[in-house]
DRENBAPA-698873 format. One record per residue (C-alpha): x, y, z; residue in three letters. Coordinates in nm, 2 decimals, m for minus. Layout:
REC      X      Y      Z marro
REC      X      Y      Z   ALA
...
//
This chain:
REC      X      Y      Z marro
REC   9.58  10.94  10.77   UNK
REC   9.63  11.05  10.39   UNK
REC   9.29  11.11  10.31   UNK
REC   9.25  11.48  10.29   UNK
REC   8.94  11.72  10.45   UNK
REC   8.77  11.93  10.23   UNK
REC   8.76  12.27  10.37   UNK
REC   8.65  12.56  10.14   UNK
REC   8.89  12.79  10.05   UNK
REC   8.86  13.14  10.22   UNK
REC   8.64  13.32   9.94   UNK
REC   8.73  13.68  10.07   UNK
REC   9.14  13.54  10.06   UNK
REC   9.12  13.39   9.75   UNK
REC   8.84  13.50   9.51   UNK
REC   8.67  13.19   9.50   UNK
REC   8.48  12.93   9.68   UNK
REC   8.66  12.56   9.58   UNK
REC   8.76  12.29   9.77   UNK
REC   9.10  12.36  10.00   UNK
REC   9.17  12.03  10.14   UNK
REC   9.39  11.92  10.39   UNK
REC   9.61  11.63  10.45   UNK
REC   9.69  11.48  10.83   UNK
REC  10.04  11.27  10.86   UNK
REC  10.22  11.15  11.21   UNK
REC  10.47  11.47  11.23   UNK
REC  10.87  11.39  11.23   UNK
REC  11.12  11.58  11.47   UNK
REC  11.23  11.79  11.11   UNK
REC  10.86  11.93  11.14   UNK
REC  10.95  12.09  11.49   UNK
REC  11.08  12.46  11.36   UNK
REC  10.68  12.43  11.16   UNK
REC  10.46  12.27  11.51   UNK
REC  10.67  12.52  11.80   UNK
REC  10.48  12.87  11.66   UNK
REC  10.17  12.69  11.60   UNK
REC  10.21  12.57  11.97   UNK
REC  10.31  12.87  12.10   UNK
REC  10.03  13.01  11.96   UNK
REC   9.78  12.81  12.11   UNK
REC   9.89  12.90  12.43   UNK
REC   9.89  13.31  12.36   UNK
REC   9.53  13.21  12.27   UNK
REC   9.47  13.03  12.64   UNK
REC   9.68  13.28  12.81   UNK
REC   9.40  13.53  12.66   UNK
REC   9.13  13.32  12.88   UNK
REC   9.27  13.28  13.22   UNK
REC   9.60  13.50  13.36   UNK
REC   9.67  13.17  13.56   UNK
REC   9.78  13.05  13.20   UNK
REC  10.04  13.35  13.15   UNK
REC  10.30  13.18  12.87   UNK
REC  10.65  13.19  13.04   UNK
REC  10.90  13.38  12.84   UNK
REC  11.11  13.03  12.76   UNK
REC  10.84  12.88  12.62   UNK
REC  10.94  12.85  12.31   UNK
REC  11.23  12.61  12.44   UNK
REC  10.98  12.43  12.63   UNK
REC  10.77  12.38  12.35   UNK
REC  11.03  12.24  12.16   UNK
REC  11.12  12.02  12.42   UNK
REC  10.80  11.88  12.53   UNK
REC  10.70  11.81  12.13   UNK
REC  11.02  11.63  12.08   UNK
REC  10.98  11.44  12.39   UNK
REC  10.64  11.30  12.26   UNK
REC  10.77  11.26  11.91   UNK
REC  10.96  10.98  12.03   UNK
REC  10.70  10.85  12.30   UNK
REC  10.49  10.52  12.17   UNK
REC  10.22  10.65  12.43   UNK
REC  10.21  11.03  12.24   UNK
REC  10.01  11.11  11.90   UNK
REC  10.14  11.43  11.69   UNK
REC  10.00  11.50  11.40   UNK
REC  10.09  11.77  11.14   UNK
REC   9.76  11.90  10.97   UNK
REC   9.92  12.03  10.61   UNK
REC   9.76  12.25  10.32   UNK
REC   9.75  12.15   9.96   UNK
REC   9.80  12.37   9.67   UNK
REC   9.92  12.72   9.77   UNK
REC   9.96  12.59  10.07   UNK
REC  10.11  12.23  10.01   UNK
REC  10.36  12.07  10.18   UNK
REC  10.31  12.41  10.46   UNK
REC  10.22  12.24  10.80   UNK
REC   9.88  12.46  10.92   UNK
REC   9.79  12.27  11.26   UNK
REC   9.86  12.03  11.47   UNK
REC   9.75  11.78  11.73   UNK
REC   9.93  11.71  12.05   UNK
REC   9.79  11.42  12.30   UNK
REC   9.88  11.15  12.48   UNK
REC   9.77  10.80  12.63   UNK
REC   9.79  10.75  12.96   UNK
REC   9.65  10.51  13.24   UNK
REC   9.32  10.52  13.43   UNK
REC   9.39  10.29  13.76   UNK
REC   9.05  10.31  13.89   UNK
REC   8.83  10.31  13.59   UNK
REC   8.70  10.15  13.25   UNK
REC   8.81  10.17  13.03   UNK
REC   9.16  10.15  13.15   UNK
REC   9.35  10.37  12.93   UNK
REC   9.25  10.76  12.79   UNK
REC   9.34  10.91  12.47   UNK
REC   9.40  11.27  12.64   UNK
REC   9.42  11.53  12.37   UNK
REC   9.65  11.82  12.54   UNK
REC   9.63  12.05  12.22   UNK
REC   9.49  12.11  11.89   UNK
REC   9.52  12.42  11.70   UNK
REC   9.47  12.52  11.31   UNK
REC   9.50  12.87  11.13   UNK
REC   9.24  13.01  11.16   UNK
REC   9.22  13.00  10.74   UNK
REC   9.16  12.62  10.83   UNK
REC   8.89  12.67  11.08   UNK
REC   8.48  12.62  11.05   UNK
REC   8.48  12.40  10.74   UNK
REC   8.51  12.03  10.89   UNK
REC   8.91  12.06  10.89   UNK
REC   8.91  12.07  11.30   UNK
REC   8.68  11.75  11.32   UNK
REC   8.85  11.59  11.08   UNK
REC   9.15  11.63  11.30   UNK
REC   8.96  11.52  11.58   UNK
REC   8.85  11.21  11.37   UNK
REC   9.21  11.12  11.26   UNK
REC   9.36  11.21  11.64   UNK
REC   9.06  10.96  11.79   UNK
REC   9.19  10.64  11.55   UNK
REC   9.53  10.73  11.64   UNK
REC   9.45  10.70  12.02   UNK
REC   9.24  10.43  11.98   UNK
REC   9.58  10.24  11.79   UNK
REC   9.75  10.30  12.13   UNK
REC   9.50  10.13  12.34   UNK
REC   9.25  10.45  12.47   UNK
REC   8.91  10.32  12.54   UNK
REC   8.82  10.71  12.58   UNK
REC   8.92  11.05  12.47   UNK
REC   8.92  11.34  12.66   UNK
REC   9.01  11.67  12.54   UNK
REC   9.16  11.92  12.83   UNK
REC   9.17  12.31  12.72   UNK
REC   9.10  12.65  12.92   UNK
REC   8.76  12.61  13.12   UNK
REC   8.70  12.97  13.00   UNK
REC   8.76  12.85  12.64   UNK
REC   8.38  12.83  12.53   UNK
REC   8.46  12.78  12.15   UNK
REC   8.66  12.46  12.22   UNK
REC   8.36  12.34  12.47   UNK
REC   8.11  12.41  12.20   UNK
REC   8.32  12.20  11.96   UNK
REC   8.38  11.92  12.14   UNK
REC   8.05  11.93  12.30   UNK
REC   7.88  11.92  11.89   UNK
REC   8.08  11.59  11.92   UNK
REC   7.91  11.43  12.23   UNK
REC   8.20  11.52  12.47   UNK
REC   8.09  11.61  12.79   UNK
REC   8.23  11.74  13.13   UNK
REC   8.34  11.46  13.38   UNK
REC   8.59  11.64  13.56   UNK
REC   8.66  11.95  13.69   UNK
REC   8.99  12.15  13.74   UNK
REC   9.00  12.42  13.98   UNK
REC   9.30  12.69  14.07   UNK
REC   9.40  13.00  14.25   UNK
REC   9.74  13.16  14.29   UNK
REC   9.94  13.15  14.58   UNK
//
């Protein structure tokens, strides 16, 4: 996971139009204060397609929480997507997903990836299917036969993404408030 993404740099940003590439590492519980804003902001972002997906007001705790947890879970993959040059060592996205059993189908195990999120500085230059790339071989590693990706049903930008990537619907989700 040390090869880096080129991404060009953002020309209206920066002047000019090189290379800003990207490197992708497992992330460590010291990259927690970095991965809980990025999280949180994610789910601002989903909370903006769907009021069933209001962000609770201690969700910053529970981000904190729920990344740690998988840091130390051998079924969990997070990644820290960082910059290089002005931005080296500076974590700018990260992937959050898990393995987890399928009793009644083949393959028997699914790479499920909860969350992925990058600046949007990082976004529509390869960067987010490199991350994709790198969070699929890190699944696979753990024994998924499939990946899935689960995100806002509302969230069209994600399905076009994923859906550029041969991912396709296979179930559906639905909720109401009671």
């Amino acid at each position: 996971m040390t090869a880096p993404a080129e991404a060009p740099a953002d020309a209206a940003a920066t002047g000019e139009s090189s290379p800003r590439p990207i490197h992708v590492r497992p992330a460590r519980p010291a990259d927690l204060p970095a991965l809980v804003p990025l999280l949180l902001r994610l789910k601002r972002l989903n909370e903006e397609f769907d009021p069933l997906l209001r962000v609770r007001d201690d969700a910053e705790g529970q981000a904190r929480e729920v990344l740690a947890a998988s840091l130390a879970d051998p079924k969990a993959v997070v990644l820290a997507a960082e910059g290089v040059g002005p931005d080296r060592d500076r974590i700018v996205g990260l992937v959050h997903a898990i393995v987890r059993e399928r009793p009644f189908y083949q393959p028997t195990r699914e790479g499920v990836i909860l969350d992925i999120y990058l600046l949007p500085l990082y976004r529509r230059h390869g960067v987010g299917e490199y991350l994709l790339k790198e969070t699929s071989e890190a699944l696979r590693a753990r024994g998924a036969g499939v990946v899935i990706a689960e995100f806002p049903a509302q969230n069209e930008i994600a399905s076009r993404f994923y859906a550029k990537r041969g991912f396709r619907p296979i179930t559906a989700r639905h909720a109401r408030s009671l």
